[in-house]
C-alpha positions in Angstrom: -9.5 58.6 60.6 -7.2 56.7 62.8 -5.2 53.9 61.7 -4.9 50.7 62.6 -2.1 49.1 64.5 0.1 46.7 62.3 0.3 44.6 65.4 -2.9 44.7 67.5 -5.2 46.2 64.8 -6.8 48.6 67.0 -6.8 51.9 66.4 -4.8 54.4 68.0 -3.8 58.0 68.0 -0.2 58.2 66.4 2.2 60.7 68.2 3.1 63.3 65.8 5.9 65.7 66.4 6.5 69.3 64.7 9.6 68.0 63.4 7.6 64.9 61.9 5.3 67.7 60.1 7.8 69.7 59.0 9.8 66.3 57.3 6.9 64.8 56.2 7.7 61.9 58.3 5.1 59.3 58.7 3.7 58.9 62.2 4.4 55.6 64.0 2.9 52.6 62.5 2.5 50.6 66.0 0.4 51.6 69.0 1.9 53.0 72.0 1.3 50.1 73.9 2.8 47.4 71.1 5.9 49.9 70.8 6.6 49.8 74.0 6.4 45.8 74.1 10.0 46.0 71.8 12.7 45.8 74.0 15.7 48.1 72.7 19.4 47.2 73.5 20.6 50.3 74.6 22.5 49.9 77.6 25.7 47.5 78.5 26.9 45.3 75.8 29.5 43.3 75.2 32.3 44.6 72.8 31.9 41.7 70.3 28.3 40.3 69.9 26.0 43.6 71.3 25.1 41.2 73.8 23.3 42.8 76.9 25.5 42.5 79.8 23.3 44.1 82.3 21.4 40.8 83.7 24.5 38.9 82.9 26.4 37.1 86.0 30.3 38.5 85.8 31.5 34.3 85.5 30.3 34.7 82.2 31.9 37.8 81.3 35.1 39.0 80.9 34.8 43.0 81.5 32.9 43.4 78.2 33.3 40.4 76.7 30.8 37.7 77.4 32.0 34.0 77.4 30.6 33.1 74.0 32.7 35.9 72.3 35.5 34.8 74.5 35.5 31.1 72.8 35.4 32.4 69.7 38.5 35.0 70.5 40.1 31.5 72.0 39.8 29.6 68.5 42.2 30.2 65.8 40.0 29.0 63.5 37.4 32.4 64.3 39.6 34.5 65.9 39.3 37.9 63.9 36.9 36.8 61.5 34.0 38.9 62.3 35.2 42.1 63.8 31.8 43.4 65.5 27.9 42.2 65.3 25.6 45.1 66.6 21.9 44.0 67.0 18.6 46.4 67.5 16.1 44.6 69.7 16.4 41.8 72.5 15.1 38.4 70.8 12.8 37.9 74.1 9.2 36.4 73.7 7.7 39.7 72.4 9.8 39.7 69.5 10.1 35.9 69.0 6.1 36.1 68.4 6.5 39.3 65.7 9.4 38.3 63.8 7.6 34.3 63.6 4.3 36.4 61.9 6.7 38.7 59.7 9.1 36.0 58.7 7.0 32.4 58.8 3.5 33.8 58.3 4.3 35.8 55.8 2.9 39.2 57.4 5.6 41.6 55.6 4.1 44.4 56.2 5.6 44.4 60.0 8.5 45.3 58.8 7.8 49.4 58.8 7.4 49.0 62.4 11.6 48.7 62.4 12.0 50.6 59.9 13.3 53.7 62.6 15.1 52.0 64.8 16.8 49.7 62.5 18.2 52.7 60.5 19.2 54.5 63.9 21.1 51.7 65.4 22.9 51.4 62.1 23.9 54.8 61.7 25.6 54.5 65.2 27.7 51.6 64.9 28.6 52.0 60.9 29.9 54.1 58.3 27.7 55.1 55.9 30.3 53.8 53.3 29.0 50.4 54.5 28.5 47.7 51.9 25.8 45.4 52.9 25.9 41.6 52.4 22.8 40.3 53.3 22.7 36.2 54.6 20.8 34.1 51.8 18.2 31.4 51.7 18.6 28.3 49.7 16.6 28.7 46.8 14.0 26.0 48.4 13.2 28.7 51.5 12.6 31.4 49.2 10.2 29.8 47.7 8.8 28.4 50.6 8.8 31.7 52.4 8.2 34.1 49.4 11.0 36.8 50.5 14.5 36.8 52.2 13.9 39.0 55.5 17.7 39.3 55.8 17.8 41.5 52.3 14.4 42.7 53.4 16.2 44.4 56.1 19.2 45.4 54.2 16.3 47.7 52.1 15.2 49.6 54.9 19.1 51.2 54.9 19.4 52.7 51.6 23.0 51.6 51.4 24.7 49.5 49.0 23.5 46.2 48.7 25.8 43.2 47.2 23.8 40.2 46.8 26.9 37.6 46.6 26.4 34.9 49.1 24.8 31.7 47.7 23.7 28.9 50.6 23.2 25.8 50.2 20.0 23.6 51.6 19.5 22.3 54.9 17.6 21.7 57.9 16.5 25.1 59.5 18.9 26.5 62.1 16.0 27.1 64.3 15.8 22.9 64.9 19.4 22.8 65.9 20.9 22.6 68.8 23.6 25.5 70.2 26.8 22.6 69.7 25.2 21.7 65.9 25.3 24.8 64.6 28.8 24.9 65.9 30.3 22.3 64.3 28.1 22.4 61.0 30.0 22.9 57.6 30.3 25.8 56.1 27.0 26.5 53.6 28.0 29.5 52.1 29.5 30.1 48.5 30.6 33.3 46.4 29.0 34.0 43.5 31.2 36.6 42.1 34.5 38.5 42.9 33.9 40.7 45.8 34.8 44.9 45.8 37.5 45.0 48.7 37.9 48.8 49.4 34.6 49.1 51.4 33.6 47.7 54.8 31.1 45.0 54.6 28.3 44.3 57.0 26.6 40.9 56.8 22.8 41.4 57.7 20.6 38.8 59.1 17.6 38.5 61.1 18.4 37.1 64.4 21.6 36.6 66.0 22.1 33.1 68.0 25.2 31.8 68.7 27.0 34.0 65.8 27.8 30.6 63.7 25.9 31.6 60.8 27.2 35.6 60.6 30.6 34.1 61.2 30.4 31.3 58.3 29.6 34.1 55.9 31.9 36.3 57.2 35.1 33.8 57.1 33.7 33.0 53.5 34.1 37.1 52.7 37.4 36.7 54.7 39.0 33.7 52.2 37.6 36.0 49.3 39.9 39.2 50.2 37.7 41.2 52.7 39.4 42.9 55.2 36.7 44.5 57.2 33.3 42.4 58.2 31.1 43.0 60.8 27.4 42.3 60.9 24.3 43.6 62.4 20.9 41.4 63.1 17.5 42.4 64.2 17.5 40.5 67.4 20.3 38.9 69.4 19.1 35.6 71.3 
């Protein structure tokens, strides 16, 4: 019997390769059509964020550095803090709509349909002696949302996981404006000493203007870490 889309939910015919037989490999959860609806960054980027540069004027690029990555660079405040973000998909309306259903509406199931390209992506831009720090909720949006996609996300790698950011309460970043979540305090706490001989990469879901991945990682900084990067589902 064919299954059913986890997007659509029609049925389709999965594409199954010999290699996918011979591994056991589950066929693609998502119907040609929705698959092909992601949008994959896999071309230009910019050397700091994994911004696409392709569509991107050159006044707001510096060779391959877009201007947001440049102000940071500018600031002595966030100047080396986070060494890289890499991000999988474009955060366009196709995905704004699937990650709203997985994360908000509390359809977590949608999650397999990263699964692949999440752990590809990865595996290109980081060592697999990666420790992963995944961004926290306050303890009020767990509750409220049941599950922390960032750590979800973190779970698909099969990597080291260290669970040792705390956050504390406050509005959702989603209601703020570009220049607020710029100047807003820093949220994030340790809640243990941190293991300083492995590179850490901060996981989140969605990367905006790089104020809360940078937060965290400045916080991992004060603590003794000497090599942070982090790596989102989306970048805005």
């Amino acid at each position: 019997m064919r299954p059913y889309c986890l997007l659509c939910h029609h049925r389709y015919q999965p594409r199954v390769s010999w290699s996918d037989l011979l591994t056991l490999k589950k066929g693609d959860c998502l119907c040609a059509t929705c698959r092909r609806s992601f949008s994959l960054i896999d071309s230009d980027i910019c050397s700091d964020c994994g911004r696409p540069l392709d569509h991107l004027d050159h006044s707001y690029r510096d060779g391959d550095v877009c201007n947001d990555c440049l102000r940071w660079q500018n600031d002595n405040e966030w100047k080396g803090v986070l060494a890289k973000n890499r991000s999988v998909y474009v955060y366009d309306d196709v995905m704004k709509e699937v990650i709203s259903r997985w994360k908000f509406r509390g359809d977590y199931a949608i999650i397999e349909a990263f699964r692949h390209d999440v752990c590809r992506v990865f595996s290109h831009h980081f060592s697999s002696e990666s420790v992963l720090v995944p961004i926290p909720l306050s303890r009020e949006r767990l509750y409220e949302r049941g599950f922390n996609q960032a750590k979800a996300l973190a779970e698909l790698l099969s990597l080291p996981i260290l669970d040792i950011l705390e956050r504390d309460h406050l509005e959702k970043q989603s209601k703020k404006s570009r220049h607020e979540r710029l100047q807003m305090e820093n949220v994030f706490r340790l809640r243990m000493s941190l293991p300083l001989e492995k590179p850490l990469v901060i996981i989140d879901d969605i990367y905006t203007t790089g104020a809360t991945v940078r937060h965290a990682a400045k916080r991992l900084r004060q603590a003794g870490a000497t090599d942070v990067s982090s790596f989102t589902l989306a970048r805005a």
